[in-house]
C-alpha positions, 0 to 999 in steps of 0.5 A, a space after each residue: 706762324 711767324 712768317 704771317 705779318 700782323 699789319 701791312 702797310 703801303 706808303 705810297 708816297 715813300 715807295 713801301 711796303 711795312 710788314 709787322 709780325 708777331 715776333 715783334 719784327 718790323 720790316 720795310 720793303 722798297 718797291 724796286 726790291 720787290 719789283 726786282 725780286 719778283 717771284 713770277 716765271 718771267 721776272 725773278 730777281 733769286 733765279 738770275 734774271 736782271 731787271 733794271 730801272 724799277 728806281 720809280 715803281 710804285 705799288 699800285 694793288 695789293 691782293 690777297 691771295 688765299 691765306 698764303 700769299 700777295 699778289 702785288 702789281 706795279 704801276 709799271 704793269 707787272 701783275 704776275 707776282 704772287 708773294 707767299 707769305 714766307 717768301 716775303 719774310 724772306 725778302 724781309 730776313 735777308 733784304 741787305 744781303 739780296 740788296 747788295 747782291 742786286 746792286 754787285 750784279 748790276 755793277 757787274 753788268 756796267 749799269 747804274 741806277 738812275 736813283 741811288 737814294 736807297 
């Protein structure tokens, strides 16, 4: 299935996750955006929640998870996210969109990021 990356790879150092699929498909997924998208039930960036401050979080486990999905957890104690494979290709697919809806939401709530390299 296309939604199952061939390779994952964490660069730590760059604050990423690079998934690669069978399509030929590369993508890299920043820390914060999968922080801030986290699919748990007390932090879920696609259902309203707003989560802020994340610029500095870094991946600091990745686990299988069946043959379905990634538990990743975060240096700053978020373990609670469980990405299904599909999900991920998701965040993948649509990462400008999602992103820039992050960052209007954010806008609207008056807060600024404390890093605005991304």
């Amino acid at each position: 299935m296309s939604h199952i990356p061939t390779d994952i790879t964490l660069c730590k150092g760059s604050r990423t996750l690079r998934l690669s699929y069978p399509d030929g498909q590369h993508v890299e997924l920043p820390c914060e955006y999968l922080r801030v998208y986290a699919p748990s039930a007390d932090v879920s960036g696609l259902n309203g929640k707003l989560v802020t401050h994340k610029e500095q979080v870094n991946i600091a486990e990745l686990e299988p998870v069946g043959a379905y999905a990634l538990r990743i957890r975060f240096d700053d104690g978020h373990k609670s996210g469980v990405y299904s494979w599909q999900y991920l290709r998701e965040l993948g697919d649509n990462q400008d969109e999602y992103w820039q809806d992050y960052l209007d939401r954010l806008d609207s709530q008056g807060i600024q990021r404390r890093d605005s390299s991304r």
